[in-house]
C-alpha positions as CSV (number, residue, x, y, z in Angstrom):
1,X,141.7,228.5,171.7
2,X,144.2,226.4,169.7
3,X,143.9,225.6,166.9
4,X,143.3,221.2,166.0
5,X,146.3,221.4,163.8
6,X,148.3,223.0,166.5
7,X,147.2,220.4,168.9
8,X,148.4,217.4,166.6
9,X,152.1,218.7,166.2
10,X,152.3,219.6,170.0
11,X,151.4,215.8,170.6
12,X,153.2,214.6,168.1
13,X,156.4,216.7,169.4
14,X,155.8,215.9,172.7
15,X,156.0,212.4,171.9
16,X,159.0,212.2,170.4
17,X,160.7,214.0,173.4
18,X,158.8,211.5,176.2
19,X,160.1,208.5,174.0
20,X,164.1,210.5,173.9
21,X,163.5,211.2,177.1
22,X,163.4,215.0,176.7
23,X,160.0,216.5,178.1
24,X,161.9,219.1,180.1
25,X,164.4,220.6,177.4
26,X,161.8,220.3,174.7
27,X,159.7,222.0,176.5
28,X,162.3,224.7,177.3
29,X,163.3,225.0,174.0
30,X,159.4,225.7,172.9
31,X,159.1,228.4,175.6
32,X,162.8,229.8,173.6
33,X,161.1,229.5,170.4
34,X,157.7,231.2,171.8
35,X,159.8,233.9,172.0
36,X,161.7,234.0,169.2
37,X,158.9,233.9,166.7
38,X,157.4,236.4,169.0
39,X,159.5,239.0,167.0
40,X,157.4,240.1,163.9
41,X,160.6,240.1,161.7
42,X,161.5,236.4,162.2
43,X,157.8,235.6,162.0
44,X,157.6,237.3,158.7
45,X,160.5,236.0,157.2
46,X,158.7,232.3,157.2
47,X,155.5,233.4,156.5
48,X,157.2,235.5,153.2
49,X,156.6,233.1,150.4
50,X,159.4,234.7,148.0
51,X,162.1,233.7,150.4
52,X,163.3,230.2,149.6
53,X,162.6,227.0,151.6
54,X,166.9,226.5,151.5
55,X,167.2,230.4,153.2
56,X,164.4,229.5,155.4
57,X,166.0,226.5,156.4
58,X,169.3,227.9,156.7
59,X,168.1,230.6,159.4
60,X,166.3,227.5,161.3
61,X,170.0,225.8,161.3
62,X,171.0,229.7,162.9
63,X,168.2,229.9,165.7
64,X,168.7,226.2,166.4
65,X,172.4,226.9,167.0
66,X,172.0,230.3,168.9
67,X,168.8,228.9,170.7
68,X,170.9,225.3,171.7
69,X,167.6,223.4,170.5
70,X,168.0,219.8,170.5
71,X,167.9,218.3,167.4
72,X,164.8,217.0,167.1
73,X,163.3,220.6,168.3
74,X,165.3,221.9,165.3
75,X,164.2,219.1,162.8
76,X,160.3,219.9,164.3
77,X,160.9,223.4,162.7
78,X,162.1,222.1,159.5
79,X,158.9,220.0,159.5
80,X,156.9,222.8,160.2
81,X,158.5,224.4,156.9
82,X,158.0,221.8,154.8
83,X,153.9,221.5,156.1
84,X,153.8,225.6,155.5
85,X,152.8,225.7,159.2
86,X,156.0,227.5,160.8
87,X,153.1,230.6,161.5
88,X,151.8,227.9,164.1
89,X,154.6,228.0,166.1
90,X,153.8,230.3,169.2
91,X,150.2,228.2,169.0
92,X,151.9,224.8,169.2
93,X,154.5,225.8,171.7
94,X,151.3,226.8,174.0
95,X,149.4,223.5,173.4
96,X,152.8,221.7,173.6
97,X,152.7,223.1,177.3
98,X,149.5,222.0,178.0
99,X,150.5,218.7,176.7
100,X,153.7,218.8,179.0
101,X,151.5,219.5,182.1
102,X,148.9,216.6,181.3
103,X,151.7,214.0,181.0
104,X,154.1,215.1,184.0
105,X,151.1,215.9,186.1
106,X,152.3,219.8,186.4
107,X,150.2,222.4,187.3
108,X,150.9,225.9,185.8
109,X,150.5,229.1,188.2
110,X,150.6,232.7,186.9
111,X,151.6,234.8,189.7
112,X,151.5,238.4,188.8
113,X,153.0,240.8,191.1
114,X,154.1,244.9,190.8
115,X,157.6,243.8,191.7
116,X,159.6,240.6,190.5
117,X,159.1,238.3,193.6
118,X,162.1,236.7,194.9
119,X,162.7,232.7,194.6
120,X,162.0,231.9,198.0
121,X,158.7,233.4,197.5
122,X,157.6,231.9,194.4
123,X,158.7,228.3,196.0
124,X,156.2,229.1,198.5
125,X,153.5,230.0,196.5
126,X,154.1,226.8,194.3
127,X,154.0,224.6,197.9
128,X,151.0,226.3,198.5
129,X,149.5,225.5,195.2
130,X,150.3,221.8,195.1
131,X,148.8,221.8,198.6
132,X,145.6,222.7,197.4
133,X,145.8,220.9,193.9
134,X,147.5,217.9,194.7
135,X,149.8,218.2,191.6
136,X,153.3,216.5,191.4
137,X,154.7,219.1,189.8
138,X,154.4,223.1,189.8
139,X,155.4,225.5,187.3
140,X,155.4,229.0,188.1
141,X,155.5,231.5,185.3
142,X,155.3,235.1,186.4
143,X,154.2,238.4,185.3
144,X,154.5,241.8,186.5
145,X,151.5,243.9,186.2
146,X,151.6,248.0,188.2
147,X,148.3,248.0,188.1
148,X,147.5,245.6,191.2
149,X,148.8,248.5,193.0
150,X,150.4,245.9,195.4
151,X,150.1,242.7,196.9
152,X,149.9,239.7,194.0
153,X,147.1,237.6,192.4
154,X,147.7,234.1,191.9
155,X,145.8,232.0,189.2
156,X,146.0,228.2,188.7
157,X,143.5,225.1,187.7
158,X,142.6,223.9,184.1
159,X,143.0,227.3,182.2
160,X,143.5,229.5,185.0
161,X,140.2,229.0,186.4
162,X,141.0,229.5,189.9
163,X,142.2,232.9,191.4
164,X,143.7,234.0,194.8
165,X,143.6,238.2,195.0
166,X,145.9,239.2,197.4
167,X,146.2,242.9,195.7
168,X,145.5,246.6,197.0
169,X,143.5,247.2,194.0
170,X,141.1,244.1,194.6
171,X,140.4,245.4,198.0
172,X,140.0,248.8,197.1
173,X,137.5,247.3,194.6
174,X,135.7,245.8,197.5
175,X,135.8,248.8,200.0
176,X,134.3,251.0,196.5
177,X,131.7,248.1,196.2
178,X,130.5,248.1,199.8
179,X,130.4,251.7,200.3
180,X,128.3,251.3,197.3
181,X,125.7,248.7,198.9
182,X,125.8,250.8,202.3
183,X,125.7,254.1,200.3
């Protein structure tokens, strides 16, 4: 659960990039900066209170550059710096996705697979899933996961509430449960 702070900068970010026009690469550059900050080194650098706010903002202008973040992605950071809220960053990139979603009317599947699905497959899945949601949009993130054995599960609907199993180890979960009824 996000956090209410993390909800006001992901509006407040989003926003800015439906009045520049900019949904799309903003939200890109969040899902770059999810990442970056992933890194515990970068994150602690921020969060490091002896480093100063100019060296802080002087790796921002680095990432911004090596990231291609539009500018007002890049000045969103610098805000964050100033605020003391740059530790926020993965939280608001996540809201600002839900934000996205809401506003272009996208609905986010997670397929996870054993094997990186090919593109032709995925657009399928999304059709599907548009089918049955009536979304405009689809967005398909996806994850691989050995332990479905094989086959794929895909999940979709508010917060992932809704879940289609098509994996070997749900199955064998329902042969093991069955037997176990019978048994």
């Amino acid at each position: 659960m996000s956090s209410p702070v993390s909800e006001i900068y992901a509006t407040a970010l989003a926003d800015v990039a439906k009045a520049n026009n900019t949904l799309e690469p903003t939200c890109s550059d969040l899902e770059k900066l999810e990442k970056t900050f992933s890194d515990p080194n970068v994150l602690g650098l921020f969060v490091n209170p002896t480093v100063e706010l100019r060296k802080k903002r002087e790796v921002i202008d680095l990432i911004a550059e090596s990231l291609s973040l539009l500018p007002h992605t890049a000045s969103f950071l610098n805000v964050l710096i100033d605020s003391n809220r740059i530790d926020l960053v993965k939280e608001i990139a996540k809201e600002f996705e839900a934000v996205y979603n809401k506003m272009t009317k996208t609905e986010l599947v997670v397929v996870k697979s054993v094997v990186k699905l090919d593109s032709q497959h995925l657009a399928q899945v999304a059709k599907h899933v548009q089918r049955l949601t009536g979304a405009r949009n689809v967005r398909v993130r996806t994850v691989i996961d050995e332990s479905l054995i094989a086959g794929f599960t895909i999940r979709y609907g508010g917060s992932g509430s809704k879940l289609i199993d098509m994996s070997v180890k749900k199955r064998l979960e329902d042969i093991t449960a069955q037997v176990q009824i019978e048994g």
